[in-house]
N, C-alpha and C positions, 0 to 999 in steps of 0.2 A: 798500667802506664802505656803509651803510645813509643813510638820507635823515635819520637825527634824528642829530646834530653838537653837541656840546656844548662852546665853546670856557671856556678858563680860564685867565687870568691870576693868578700865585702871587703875593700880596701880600703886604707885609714882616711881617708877623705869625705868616705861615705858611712862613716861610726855616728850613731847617733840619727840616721837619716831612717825617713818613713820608708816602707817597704815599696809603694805605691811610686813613689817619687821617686827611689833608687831604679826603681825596672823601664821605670820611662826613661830615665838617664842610660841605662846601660843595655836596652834591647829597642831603640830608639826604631828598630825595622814594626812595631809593631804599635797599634796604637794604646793612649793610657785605658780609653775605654777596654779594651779586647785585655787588657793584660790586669785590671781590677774585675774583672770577670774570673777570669784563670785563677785570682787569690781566692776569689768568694765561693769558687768548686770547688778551690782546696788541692790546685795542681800547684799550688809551690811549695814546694817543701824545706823544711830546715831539722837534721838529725832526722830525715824520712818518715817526719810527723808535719801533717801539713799548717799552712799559717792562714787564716781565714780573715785577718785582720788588716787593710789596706794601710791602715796606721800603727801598724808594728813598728816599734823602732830597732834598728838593727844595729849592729856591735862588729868592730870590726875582726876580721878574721874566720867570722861565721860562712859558712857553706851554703848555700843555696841548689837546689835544683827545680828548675820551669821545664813541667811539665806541659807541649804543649800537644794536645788531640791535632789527631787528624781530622782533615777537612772533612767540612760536613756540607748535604747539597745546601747550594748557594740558594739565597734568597731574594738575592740581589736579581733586577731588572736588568736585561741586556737591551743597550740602545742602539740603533744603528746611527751612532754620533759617527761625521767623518773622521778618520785617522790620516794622519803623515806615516807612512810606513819607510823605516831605507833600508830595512833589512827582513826578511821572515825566513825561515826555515822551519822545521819540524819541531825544533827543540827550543826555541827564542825566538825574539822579534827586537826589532830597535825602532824605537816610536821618537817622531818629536812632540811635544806637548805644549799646545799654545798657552799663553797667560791667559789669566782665569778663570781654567781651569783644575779643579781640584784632582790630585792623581787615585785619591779610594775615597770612597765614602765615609763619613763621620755621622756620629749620634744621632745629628740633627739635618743634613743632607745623605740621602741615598742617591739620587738622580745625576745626571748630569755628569759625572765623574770619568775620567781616565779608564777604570775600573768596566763602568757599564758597558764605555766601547767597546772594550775588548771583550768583554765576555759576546758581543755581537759578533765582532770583526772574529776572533778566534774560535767560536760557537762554543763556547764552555772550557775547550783547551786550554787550561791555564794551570800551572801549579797552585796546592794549596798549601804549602809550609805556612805562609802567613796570614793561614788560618780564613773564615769564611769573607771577611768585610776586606782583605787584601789580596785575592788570588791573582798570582804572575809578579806581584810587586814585589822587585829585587830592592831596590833604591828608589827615594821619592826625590820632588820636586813641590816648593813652595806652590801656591796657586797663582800666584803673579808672577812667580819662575818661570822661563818656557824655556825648552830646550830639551837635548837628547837622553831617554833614557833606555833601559835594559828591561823586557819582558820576559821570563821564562816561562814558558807551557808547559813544563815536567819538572817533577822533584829533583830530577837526576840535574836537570839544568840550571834550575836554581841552588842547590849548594856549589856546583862548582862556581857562577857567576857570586854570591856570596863570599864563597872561601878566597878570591880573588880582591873583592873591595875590602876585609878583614886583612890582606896580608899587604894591601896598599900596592898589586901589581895591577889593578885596573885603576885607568889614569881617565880621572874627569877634568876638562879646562872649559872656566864658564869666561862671557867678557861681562864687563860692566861700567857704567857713568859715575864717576864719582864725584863729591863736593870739594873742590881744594885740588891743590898740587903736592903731591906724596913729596915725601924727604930726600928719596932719590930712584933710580929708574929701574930699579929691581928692589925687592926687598921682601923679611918674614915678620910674620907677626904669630908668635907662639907663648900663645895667652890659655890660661884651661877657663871650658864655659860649664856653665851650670844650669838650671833652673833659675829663675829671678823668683827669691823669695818672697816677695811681694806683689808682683807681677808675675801667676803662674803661666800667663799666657807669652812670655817672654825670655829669653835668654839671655844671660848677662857673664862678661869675666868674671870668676868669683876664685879667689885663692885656693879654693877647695873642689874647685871644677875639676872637668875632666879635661883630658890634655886636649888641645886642638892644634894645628900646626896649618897657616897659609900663606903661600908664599904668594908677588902680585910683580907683577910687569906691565911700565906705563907703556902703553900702544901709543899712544896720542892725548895731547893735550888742546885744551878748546879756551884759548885766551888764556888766564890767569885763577880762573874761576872752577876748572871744571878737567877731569883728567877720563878717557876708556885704559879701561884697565884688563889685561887678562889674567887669571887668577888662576892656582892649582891648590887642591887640598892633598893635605898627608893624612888627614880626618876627616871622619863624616860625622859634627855634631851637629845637630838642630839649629838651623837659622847662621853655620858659621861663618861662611864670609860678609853676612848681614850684621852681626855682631863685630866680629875682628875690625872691619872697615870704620866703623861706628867709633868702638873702643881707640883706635888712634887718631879723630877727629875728621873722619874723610867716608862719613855716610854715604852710601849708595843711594844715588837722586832719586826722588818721589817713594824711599821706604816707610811705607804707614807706621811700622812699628820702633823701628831704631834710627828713621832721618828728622831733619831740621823742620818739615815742612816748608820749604822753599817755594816747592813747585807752586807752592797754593799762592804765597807773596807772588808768586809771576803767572798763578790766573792760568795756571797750563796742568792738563790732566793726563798724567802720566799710567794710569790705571794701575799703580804699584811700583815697585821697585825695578831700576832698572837693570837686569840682569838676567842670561841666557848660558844653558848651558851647550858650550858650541863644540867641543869636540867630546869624544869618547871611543876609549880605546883597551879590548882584553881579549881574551885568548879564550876562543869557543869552545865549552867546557864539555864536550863532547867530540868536536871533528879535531879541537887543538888547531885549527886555523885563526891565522893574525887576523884581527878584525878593527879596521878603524873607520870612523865617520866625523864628515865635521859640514856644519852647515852653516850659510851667511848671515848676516846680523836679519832680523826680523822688522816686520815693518814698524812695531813699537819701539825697537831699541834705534832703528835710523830715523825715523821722526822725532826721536827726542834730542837724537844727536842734529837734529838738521834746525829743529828749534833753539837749540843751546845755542850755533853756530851762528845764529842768525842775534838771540838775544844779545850777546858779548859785543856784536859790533857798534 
């Protein structure tokens, strides 16, 4: 067994639930690829006999341990793609990541990725906790997400930056376009998300989800039609202020997955959803210095706010 251990207790929400399904809901930092890999070596364990079977179904109260190997050399291509850099030292970096852009590599793209840059930009310096196809990647970002995230280049740097988003002291605030005018000018939406059982490619409120908690503050309203919103999470699920916004009737404009298609009735191409994540703020998990960044709307998110401004009239 390797030195990173990852214990888990199966909660009664998740009785009854495939092995495969459950790890992608509850180590959400790693992809389903890389973690149905991990069953089929036989690094997850249950009673420290391992489960080979990606459709295992699990019972609640049962014990889990993911076992995950240490990084092995990368096989991934280093690109000299340009980076946004606003922060680097020895131990992290703080990148902004344009829309899309995808932040690691997947099954089916190697190229092009978050990922490639930095193994150019940082020449291999990257942490490998998450394993070969994620190295440095603490926190992602959708591919039509753009905005600031967290790079560690050492192990040491990535669990503190980790153990920080887990205890909800690092504080991300993204803005966004939304469809509609909210209920009122602050407000939570604390709904638990899940897998869409029918749509695995999706995320949906589901009773039996996992908790999610986001709170939202209208900045600005655009006529009657159309609201910027800035947004905080208490959680970090898959797609959640993409789903939350959705779930109370006030989609995030141009989201392929969870909006109206609007944009398309009005002939305007938003290239995805509209939303960035514009501040981020934690505590350097090595110097322990205060660290904050916040950068201004991007030229996607104010052309679409300059075309809204302009439709409404």
């Amino acid at each position: 067994m390797s030195n990173n251990l990852i214990p888990l207790l199966i909660p009664e929400e998740a009785d009854g639930e495939r092995l495969d399904r459950y790890l992608a809901d509850a180590l959400p930092r790693y992809s389903r690829e890389y973690l149905k890999s991990l069953i089929l070596a036989g690094n997850v364990l249950l009673a420290h006999k391992p489960i080979q079977k990606p459709a295992f179904h699990l019972s609640e109260g049962q014990e889990l341990l993911v076992d995950i190997p240490e990084a092995k050399p990368l096989a991934l291509e280093a690109e000299p793609i340009p980076l946004t850099v606003l922060f680097e030292d020895e131990h992290l970096l703080v990148v902004n990541k344009p829309s899309g852009m995808l932040t690691h590599p997947t099954g089916k793209e190697q190229t092009g990725t978050l990922v490639n840059a930095l193994l150019s930009h940082c020449r291999g310096q990257l942490s490998g906790i998450n394993g070969v196809e994620r190295p440095g990647i603490v926190h992602r970002l959708d591919r039509e997400t753009s905005g600031l995230l967290m790079v560690a280049k050492s192990d040491v740097a990535h669990r503190g930056l980790q153990q920080q988003l887990q205890a909800r002291t690092a504080k991300r605030c993204y803005r966004a376009i939304a469809q509609g005018l909210l209920p009122s000018p602050t407000g939570t939406i604390n709904a638990p998300i899940g897998r869409n059982p029918k749509k695995r490619d999706k995320m949906s409120v589901l009773p039996d989800g996992r908790s999610a908690v986001t709170h939202w503050e209208v900045v600005e309203t655009l006529g009657d039609r159309f609201s910027v919103l800035k947004l905080s999470l208490e959680t970090g699920r898959t797609h959640q202020i993409r789903v939350h916004l959705a779930h109370i009737g006030h989609p995030i404009f141009g989201d392929p997955l969870y909006g109206t298609g609007l944009e398309k009735m009005m002939r305007f191409k938003t290239g995805g959803q509209i939303l960035q994540a514009y501040q981020l703020a934690f505590t350097h998990p090595v110097t322990s210095e205060k660290c904050f960044f916040e950068i201004p709307p991007d030229e996607k998110f104010e052309g679409t706010r300059a075309f809204l401004e302009k439709w409404i009239q």
